[in-house]
PQR file of N, CA, C, O and H, with PARSE charges and radii, in Angstrom:
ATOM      1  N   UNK A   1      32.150  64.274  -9.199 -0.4000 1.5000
ATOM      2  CA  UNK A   1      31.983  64.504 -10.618 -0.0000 2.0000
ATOM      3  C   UNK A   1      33.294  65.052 -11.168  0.5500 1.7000
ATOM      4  O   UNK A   1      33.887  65.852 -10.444 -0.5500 1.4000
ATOM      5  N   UNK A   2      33.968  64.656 -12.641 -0.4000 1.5000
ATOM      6  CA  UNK A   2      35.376  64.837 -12.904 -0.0000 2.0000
ATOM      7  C   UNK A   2      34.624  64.960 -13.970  0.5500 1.7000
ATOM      8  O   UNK A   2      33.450  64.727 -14.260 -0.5500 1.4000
ATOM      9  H   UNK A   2      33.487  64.005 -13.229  0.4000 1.0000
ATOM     10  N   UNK A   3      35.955  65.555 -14.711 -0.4000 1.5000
ATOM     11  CA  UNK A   3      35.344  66.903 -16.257 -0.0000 2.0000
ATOM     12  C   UNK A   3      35.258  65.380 -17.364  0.5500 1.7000
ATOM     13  O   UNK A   3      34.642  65.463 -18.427 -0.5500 1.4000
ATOM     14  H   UNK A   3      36.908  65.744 -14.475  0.4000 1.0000
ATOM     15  N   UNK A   4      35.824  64.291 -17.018 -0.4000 1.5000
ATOM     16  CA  UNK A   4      35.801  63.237 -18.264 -0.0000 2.0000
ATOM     17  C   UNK A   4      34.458  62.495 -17.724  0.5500 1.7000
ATOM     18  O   UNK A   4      34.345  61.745 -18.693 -0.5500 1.4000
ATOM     19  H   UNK A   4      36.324  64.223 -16.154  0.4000 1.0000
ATOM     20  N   UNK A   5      33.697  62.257 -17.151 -0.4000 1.5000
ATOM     21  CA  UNK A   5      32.737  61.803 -16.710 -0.0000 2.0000
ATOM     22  C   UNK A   5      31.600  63.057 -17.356  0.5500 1.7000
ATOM     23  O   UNK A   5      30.554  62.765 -17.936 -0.5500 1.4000
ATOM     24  H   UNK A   5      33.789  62.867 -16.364  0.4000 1.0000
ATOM     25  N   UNK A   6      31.960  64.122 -17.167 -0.4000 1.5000
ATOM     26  CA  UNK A   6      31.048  65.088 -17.883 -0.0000 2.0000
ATOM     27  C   UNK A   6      31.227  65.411 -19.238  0.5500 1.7000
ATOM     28  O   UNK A   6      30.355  66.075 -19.798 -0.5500 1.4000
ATOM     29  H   UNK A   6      32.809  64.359 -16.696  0.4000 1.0000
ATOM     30  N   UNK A   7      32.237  65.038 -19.856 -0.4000 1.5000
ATOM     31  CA  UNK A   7      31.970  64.624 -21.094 -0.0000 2.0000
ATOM     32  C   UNK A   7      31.602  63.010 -21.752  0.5500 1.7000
ATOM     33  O   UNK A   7      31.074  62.724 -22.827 -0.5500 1.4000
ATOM     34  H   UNK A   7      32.946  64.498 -19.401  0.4000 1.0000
ATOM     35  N   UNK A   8      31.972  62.356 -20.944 -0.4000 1.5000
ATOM     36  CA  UNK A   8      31.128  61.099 -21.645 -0.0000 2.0000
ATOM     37  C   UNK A   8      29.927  60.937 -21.429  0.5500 1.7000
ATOM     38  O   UNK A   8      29.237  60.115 -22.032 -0.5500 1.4000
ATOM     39  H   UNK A   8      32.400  62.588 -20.070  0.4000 1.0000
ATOM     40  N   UNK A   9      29.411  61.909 -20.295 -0.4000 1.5000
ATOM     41  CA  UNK A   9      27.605  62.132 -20.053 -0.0000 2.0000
ATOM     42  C   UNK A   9      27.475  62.756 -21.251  0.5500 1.7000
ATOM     43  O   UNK A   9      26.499  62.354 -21.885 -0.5500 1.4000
ATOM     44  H   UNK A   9      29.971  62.577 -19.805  0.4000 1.0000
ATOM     45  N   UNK A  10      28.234  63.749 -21.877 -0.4000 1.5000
ATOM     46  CA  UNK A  10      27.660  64.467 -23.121 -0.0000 2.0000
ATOM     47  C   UNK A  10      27.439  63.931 -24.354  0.5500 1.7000
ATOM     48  O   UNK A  10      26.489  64.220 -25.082 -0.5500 1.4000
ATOM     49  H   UNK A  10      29.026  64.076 -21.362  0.4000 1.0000
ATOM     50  N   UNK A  11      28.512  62.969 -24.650 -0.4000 1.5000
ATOM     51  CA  UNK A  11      28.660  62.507 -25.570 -0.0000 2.0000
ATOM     52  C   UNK A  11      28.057  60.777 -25.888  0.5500 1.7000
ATOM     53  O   UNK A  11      28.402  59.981 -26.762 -0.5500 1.4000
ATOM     54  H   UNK A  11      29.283  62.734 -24.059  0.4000 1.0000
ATOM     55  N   UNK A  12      26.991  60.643 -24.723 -0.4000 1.5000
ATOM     56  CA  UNK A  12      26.537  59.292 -24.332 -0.0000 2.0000
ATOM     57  C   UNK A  12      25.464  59.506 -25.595  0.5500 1.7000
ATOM     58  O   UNK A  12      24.956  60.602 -25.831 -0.5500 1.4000
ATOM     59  H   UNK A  12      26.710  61.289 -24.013  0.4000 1.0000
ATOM     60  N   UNK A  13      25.255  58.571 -26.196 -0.4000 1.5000
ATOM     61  CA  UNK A  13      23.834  57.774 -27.105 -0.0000 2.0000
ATOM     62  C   UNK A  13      22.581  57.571 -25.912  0.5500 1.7000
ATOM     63  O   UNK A  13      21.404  57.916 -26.009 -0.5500 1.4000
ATOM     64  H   UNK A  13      25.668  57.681 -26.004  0.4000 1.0000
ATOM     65  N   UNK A  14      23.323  56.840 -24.682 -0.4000 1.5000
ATOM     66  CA  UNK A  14      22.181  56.650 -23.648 -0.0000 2.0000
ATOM     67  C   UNK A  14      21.583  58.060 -23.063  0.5500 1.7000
ATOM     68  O   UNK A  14      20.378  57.935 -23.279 -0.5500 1.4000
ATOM     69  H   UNK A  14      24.280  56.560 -24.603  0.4000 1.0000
ATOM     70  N   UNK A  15      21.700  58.831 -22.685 -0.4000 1.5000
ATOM     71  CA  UNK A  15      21.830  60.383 -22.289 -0.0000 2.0000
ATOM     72  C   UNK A  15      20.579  61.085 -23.104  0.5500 1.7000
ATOM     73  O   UNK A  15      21.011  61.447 -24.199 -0.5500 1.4000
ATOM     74  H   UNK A  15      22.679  58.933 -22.509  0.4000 1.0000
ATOM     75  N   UNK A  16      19.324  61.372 -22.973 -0.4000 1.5000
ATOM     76  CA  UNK A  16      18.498  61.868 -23.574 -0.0000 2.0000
ATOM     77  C   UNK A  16      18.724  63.169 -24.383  0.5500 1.7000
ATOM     78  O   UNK A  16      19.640  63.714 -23.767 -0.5500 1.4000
ATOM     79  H   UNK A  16      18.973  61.078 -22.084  0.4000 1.0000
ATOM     80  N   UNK A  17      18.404  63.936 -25.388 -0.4000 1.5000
ATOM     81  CA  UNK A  17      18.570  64.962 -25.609 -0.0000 2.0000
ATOM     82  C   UNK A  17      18.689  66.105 -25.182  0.5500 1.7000
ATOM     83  O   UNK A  17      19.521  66.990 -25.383 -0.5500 1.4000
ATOM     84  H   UNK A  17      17.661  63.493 -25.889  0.4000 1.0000
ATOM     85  N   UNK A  18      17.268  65.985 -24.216 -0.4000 1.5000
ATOM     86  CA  UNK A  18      16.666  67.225 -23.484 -0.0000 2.0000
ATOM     87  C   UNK A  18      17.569  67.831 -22.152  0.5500 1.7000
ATOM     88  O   UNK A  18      17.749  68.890 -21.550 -0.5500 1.4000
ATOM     89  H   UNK A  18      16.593  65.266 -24.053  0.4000 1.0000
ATOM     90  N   UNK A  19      18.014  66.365 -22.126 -0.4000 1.5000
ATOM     91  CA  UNK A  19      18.996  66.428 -20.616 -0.0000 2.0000
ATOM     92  C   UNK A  19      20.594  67.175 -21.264  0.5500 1.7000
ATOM     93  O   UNK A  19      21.573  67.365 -20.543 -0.5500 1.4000
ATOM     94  H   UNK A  19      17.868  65.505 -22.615  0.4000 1.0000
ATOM     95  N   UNK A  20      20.545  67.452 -22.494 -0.4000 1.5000
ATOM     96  CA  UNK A  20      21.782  67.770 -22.565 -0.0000 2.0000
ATOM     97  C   UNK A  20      21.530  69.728 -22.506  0.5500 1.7000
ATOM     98  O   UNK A  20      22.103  70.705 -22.023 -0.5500 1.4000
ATOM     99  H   UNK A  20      19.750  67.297 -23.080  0.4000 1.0000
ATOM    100  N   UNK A  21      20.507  69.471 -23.200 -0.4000 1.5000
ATOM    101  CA  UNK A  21      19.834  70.570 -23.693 -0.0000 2.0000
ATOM    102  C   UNK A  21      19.615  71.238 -22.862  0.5500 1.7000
ATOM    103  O   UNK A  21      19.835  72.415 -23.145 -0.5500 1.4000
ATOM    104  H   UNK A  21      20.042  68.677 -23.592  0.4000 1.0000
ATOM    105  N   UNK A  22      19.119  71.003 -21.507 -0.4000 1.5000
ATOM    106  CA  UNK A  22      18.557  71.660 -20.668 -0.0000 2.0000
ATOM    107  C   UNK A  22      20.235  72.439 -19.669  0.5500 1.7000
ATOM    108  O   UNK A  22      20.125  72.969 -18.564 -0.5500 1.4000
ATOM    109  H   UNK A  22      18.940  70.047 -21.277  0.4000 1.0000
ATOM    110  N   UNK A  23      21.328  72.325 -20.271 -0.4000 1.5000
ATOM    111  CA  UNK A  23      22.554  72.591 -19.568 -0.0000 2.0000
ATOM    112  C   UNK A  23      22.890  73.592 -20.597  0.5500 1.7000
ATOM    113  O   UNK A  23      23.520  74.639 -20.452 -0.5500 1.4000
ATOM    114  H   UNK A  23      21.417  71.894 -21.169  0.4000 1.0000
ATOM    115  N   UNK A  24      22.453  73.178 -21.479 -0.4000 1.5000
ATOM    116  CA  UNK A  24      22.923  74.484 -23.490 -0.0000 2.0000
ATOM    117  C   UNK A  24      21.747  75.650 -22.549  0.5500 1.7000
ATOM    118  O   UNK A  24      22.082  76.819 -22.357 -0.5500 1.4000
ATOM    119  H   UNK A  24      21.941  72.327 -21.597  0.4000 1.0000
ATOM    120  N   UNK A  25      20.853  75.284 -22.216 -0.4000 1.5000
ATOM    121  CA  UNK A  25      19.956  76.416 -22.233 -0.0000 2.0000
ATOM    122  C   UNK A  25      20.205  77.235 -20.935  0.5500 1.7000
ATOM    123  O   UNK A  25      19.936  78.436 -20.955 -0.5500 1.4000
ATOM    124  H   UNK A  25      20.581  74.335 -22.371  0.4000 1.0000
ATOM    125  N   UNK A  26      20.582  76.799 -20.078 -0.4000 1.5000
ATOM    126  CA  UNK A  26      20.899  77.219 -18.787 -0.0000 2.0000
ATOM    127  C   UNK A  26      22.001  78.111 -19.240  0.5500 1.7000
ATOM    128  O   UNK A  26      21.860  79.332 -19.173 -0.5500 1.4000
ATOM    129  H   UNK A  26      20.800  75.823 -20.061  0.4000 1.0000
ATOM    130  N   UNK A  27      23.215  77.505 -19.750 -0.4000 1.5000
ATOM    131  CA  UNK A  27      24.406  78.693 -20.289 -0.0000 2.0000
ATOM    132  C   UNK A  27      23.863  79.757 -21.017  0.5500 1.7000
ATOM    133  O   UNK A  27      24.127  80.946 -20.839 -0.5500 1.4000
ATOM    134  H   UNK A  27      23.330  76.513 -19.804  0.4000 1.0000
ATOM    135  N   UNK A  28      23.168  79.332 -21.762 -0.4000 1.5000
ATOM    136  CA  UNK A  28      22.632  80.392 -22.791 -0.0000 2.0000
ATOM    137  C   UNK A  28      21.643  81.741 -22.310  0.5500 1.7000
ATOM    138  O   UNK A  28      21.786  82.849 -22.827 -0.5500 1.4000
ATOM    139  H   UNK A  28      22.953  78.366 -21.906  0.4000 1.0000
ATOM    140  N   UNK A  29      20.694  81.472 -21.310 -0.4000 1.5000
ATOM    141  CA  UNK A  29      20.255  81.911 -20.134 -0.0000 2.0000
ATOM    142  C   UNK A  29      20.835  83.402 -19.941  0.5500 1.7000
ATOM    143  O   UNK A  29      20.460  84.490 -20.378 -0.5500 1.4000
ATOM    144  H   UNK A  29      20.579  80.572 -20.890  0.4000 1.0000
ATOM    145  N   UNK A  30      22.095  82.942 -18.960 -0.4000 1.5000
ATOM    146  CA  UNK A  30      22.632  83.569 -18.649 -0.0000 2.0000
ATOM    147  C   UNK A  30      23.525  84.533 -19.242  0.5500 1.7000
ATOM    148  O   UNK A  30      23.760  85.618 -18.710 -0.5500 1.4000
ATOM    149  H   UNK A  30      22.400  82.059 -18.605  0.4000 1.0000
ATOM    150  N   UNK A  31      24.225  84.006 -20.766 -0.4000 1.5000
ATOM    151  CA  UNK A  31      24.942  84.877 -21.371 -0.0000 2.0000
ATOM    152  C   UNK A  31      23.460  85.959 -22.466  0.5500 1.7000
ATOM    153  O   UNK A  31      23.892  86.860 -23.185 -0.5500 1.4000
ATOM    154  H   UNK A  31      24.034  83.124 -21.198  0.4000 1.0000
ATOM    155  N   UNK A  32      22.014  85.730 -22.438 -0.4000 1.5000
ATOM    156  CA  UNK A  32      21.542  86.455 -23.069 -0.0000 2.0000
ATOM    157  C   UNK A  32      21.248  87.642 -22.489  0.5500 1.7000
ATOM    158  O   UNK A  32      21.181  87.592 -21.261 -0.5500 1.4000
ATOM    159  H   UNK A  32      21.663  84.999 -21.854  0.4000 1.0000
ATOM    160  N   UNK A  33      21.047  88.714 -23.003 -0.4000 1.5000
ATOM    161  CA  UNK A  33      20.930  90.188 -22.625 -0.0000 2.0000
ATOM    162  C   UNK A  33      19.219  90.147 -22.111  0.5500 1.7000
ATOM    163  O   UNK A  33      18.774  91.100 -21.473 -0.5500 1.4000
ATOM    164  H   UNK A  33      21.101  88.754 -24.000  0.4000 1.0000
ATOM    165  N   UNK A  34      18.244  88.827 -22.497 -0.4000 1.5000
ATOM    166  CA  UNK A  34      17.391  88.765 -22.190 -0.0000 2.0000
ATOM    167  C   UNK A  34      16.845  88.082 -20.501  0.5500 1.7000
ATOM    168  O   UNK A  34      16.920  86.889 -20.205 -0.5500 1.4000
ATOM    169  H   UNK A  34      18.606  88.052 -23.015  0.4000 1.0000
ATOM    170  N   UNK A  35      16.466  88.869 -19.845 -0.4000 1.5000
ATOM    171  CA  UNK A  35      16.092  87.952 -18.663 -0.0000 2.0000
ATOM    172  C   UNK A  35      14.966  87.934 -17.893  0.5500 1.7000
ATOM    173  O   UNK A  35      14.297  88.883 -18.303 -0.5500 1.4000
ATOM    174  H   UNK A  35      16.405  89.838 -20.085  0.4000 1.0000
ATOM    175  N   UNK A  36      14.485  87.490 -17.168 -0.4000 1.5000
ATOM    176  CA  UNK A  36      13.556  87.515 -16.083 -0.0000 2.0000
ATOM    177  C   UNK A  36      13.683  88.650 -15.013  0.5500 1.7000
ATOM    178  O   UNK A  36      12.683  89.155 -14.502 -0.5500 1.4000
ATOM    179  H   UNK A  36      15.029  86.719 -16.835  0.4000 1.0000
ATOM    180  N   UNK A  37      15.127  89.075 -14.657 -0.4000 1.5000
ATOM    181  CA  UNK A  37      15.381  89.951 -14.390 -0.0000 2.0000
ATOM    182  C   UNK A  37      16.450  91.113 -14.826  0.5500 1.7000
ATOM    183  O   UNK A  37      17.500  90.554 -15.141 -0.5500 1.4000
ATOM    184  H   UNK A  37      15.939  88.664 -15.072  0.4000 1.0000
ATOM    185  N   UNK A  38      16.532  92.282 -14.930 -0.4000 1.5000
ATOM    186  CA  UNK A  38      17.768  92.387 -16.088 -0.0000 2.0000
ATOM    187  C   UNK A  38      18.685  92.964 -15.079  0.5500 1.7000
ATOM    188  O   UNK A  38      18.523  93.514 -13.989 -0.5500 1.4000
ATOM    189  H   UNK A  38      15.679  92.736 -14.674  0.4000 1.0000
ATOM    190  N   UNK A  39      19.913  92.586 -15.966 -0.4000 1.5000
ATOM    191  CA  UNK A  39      20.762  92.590 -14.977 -0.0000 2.0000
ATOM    192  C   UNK A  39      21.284  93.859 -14.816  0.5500 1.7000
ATOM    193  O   UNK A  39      21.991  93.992 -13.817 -0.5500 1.4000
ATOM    194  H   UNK A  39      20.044  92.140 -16.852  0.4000 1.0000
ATOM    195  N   UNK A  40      21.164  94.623 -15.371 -0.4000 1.5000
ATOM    196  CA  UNK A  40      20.828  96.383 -14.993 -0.0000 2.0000
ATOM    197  C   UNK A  40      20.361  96.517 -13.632  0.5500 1.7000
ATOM    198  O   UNK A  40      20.665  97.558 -13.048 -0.5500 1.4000
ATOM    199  H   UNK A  40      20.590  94.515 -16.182  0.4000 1.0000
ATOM    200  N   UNK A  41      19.682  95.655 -13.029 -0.4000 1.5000
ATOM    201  CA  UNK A  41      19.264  95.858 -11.558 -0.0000 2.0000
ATOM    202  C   UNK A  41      20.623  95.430 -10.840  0.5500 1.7000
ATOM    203  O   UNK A  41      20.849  94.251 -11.113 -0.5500 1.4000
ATOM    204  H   UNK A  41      19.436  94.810 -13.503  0.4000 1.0000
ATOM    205  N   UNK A  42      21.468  95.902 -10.132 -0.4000 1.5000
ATOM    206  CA  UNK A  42      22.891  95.153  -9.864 -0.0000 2.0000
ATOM    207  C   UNK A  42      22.808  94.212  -8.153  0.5500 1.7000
ATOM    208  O   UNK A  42      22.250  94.477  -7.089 -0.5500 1.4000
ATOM    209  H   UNK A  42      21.284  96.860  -9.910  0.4000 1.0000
ATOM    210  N   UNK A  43      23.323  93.525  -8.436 -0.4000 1.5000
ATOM    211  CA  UNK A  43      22.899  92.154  -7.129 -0.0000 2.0000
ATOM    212  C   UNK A  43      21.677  91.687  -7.952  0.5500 1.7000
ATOM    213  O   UNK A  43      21.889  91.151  -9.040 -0.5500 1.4000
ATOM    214  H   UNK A  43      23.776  93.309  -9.301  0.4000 1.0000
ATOM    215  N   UNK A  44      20.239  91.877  -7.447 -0.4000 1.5000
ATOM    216  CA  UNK A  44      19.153  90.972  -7.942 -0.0000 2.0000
ATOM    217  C   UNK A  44      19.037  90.722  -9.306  0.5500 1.7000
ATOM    218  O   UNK A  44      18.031  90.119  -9.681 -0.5500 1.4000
ATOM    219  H   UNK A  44      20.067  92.312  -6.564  0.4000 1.0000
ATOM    220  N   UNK A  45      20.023  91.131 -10.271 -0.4000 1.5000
ATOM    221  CA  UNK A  45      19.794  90.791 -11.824 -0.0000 2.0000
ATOM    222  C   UNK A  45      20.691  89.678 -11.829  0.5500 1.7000
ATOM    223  O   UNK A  45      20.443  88.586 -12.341 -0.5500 1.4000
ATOM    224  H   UNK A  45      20.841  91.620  -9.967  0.4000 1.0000
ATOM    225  N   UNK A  46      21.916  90.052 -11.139 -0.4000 1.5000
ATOM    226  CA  UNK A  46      23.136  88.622 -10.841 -0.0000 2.0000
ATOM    227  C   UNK A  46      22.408  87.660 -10.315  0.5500 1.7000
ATOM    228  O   UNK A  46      22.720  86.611 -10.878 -0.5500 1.4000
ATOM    229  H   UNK A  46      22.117  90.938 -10.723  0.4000 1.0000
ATOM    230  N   UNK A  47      21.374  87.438  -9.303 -0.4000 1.5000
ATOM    231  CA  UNK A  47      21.143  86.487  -8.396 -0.0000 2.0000
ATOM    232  C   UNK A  47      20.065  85.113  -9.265  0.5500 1.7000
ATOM    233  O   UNK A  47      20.071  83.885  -9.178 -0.5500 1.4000
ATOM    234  H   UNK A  47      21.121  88.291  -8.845  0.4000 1.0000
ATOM    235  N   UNK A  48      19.447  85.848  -9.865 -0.4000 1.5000
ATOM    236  CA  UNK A  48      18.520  85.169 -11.059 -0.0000 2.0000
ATOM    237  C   UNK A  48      19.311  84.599 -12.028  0.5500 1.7000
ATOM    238  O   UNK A  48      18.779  83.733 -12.723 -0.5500 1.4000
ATOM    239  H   UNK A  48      19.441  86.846  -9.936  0.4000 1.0000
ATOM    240  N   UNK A  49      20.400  84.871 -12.224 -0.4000 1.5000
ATOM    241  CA  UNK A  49      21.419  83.916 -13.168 -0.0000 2.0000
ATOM    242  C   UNK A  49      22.105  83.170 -12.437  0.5500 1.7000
ATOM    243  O   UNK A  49      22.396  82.155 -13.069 -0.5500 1.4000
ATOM    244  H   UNK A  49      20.832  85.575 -11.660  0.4000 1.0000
ATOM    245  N   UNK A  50      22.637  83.162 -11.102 -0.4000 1.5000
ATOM    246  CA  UNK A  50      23.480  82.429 -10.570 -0.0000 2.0000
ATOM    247  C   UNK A  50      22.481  81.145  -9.962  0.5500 1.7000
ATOM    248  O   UNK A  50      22.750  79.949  -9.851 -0.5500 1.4000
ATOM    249  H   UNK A  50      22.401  83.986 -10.588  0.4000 1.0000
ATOM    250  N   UNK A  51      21.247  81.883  -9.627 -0.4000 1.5000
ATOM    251  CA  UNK A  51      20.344  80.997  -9.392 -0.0000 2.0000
ATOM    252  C   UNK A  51      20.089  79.900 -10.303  0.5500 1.7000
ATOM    253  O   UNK A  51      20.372  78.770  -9.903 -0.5500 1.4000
ATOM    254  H   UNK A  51      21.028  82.854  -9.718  0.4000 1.0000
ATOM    255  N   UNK A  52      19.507  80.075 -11.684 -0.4000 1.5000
ATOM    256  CA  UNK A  52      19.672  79.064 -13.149 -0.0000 2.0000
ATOM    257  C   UNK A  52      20.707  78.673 -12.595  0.5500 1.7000
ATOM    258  O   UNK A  52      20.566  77.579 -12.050 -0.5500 1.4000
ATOM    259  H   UNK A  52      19.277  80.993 -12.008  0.4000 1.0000
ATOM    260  N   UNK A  53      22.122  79.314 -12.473 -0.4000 1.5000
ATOM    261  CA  UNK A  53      22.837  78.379 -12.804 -0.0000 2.0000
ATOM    262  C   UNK A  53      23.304  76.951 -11.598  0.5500 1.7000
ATOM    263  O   UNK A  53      23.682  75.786 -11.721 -0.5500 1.4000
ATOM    264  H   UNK A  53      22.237  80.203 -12.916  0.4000 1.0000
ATOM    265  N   UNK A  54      23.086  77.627 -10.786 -0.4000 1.5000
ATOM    266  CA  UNK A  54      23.159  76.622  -9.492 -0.0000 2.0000
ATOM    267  C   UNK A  54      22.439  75.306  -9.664  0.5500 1.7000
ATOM    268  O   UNK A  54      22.789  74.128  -9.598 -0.5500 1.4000
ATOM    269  H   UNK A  54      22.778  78.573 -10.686  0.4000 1.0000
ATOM    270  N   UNK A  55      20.976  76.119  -9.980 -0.4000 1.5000
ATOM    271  CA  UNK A  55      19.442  74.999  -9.940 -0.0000 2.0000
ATOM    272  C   UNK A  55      20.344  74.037 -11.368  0.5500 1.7000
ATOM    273  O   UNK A  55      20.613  72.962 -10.832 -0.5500 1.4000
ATOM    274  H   UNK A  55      20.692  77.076 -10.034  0.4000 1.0000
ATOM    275  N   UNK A  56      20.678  74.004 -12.287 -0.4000 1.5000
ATOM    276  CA  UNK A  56      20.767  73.145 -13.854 -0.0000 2.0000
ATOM    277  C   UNK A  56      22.362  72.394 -13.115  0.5500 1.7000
ATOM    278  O   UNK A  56      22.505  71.196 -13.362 -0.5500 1.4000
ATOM    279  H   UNK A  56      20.460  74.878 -12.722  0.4000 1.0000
ATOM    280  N   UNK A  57      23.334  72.986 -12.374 -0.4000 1.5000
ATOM    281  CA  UNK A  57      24.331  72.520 -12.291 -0.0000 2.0000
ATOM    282  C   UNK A  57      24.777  71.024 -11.232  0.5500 1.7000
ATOM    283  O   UNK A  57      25.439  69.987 -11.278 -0.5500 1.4000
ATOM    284  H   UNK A  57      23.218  73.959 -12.174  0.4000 1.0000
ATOM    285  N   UNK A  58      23.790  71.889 -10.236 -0.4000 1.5000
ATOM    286  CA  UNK A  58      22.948  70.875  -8.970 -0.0000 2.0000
ATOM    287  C   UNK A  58      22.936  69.723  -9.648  0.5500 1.7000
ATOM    288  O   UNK A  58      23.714  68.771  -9.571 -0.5500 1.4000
ATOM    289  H   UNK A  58      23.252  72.731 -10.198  0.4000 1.0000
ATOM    290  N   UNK A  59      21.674  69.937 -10.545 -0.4000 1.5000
ATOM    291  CA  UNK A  59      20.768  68.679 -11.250 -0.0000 2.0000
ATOM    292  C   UNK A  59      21.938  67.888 -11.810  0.5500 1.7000
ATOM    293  O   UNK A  59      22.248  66.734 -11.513 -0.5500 1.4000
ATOM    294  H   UNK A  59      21.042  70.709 -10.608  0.4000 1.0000
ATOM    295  N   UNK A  60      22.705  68.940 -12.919 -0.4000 1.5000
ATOM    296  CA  UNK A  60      23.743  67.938 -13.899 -0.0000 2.0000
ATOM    297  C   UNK A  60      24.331  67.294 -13.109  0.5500 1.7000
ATOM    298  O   UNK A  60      24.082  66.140 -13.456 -0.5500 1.4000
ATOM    299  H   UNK A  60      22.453  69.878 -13.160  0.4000 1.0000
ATOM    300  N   UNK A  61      25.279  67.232 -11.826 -0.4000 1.5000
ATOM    301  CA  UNK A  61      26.357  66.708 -11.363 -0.0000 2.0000
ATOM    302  C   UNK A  61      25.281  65.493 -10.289  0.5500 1.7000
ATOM    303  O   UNK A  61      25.782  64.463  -9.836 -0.5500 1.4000
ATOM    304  H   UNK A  61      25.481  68.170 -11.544  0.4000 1.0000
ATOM    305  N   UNK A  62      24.369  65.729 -10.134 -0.4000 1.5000
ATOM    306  CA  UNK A  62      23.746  64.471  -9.365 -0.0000 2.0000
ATOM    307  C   UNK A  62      22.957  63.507 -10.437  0.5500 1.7000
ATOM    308  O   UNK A  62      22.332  62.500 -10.106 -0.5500 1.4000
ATOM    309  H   UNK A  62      23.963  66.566 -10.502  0.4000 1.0000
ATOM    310  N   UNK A  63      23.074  63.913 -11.553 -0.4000 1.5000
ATOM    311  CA  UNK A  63      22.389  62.846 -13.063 -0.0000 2.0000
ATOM    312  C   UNK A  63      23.929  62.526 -13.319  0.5500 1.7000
ATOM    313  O   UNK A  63      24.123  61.368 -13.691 -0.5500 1.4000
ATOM    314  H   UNK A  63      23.581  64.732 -11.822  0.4000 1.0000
ATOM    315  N   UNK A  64      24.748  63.105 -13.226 -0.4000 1.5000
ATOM    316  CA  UNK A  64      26.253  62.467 -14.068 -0.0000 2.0000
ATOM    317  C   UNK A  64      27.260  61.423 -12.941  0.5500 1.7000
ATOM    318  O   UNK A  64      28.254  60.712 -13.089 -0.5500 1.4000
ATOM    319  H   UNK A  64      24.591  64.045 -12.924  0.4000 1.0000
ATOM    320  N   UNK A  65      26.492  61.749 -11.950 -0.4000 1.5000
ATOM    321  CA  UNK A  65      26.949  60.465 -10.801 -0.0000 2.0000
ATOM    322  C   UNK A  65      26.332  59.400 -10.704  0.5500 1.7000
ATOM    323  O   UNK A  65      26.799  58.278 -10.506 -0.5500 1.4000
ATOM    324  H   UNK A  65      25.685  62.326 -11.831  0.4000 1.0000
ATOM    325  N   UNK A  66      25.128  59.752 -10.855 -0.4000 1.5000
ATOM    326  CA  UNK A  66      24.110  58.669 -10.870 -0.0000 2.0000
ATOM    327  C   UNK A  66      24.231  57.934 -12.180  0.5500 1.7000
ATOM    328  O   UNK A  66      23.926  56.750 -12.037 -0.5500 1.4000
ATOM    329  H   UNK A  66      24.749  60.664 -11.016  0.4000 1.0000
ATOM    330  N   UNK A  67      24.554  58.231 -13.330 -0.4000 1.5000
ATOM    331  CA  UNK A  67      24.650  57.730 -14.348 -0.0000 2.0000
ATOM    332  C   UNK A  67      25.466  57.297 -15.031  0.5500 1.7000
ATOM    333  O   UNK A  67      25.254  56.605 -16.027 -0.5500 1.4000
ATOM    334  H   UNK A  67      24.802  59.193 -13.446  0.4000 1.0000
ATOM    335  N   UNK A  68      27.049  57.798 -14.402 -0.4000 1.5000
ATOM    336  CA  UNK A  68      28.429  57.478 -14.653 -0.0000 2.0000
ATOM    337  C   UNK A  68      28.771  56.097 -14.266  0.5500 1.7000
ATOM    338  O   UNK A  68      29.910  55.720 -14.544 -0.5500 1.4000
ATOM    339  H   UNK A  68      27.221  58.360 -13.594  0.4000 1.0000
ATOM    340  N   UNK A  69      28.223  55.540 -13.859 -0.4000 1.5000
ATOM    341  CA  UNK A  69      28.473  53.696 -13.429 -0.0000 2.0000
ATOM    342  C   UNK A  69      27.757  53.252 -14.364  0.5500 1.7000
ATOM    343  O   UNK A  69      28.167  52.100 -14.503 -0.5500 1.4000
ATOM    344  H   UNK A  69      27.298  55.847 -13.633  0.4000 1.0000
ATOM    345  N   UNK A  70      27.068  53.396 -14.989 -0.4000 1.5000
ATOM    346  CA  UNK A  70      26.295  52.952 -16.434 -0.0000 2.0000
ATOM    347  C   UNK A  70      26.824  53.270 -17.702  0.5500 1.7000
ATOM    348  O   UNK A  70      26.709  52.512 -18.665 -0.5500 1.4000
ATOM    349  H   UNK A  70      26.735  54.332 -14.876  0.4000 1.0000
ATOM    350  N   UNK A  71      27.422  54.402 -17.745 -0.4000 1.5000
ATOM    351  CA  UNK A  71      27.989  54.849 -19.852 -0.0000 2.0000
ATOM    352  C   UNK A  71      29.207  54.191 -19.271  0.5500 1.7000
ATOM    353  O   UNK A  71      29.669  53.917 -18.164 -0.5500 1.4000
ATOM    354  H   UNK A  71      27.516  55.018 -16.963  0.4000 1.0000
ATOM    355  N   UNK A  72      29.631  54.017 -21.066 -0.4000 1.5000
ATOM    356  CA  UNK A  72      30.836  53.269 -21.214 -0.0000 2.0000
ATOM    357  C   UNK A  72      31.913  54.380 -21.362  0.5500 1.7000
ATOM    358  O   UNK A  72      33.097  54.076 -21.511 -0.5500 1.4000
ATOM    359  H   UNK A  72      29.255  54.240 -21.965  0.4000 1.0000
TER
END
């Protein structure tokens, strides 16, 4: 996965909304003061964000390979 392949996944018409969305929300996640765990707990408040972020990043880079032989 290369950073121009991850922007023409972004900027694809073919590329569903939700799928973009679901990478806005993952960042967003993590930069909110709101969490599942707060990060006031130090280690296990980090681990719940790095976690999001792993689990959404995983996903993106195996949808933007899989899908990068298809957008123009």
């Amino acid at each position: 996965m290369h950073v121009a392949q991850v922007v023409r996944y972004f900027r694809s018409a073919q590329v569903p909304s939700w799928r973009k969305l679901l990478v806005v929300l993952a960042v967003a996640y993590v930069a909110s003061p709101v969490d599942l765990i707060p990060d006031a707990l130090p280690l296990i408040g980090w681990l719940d964000d790095a976690g999001v972020l792993a689990a959404v990043f995983t996903w993106l880079a195996r949808d933007v390979d899989r899908k990068s032989t298809r957008l123009n």
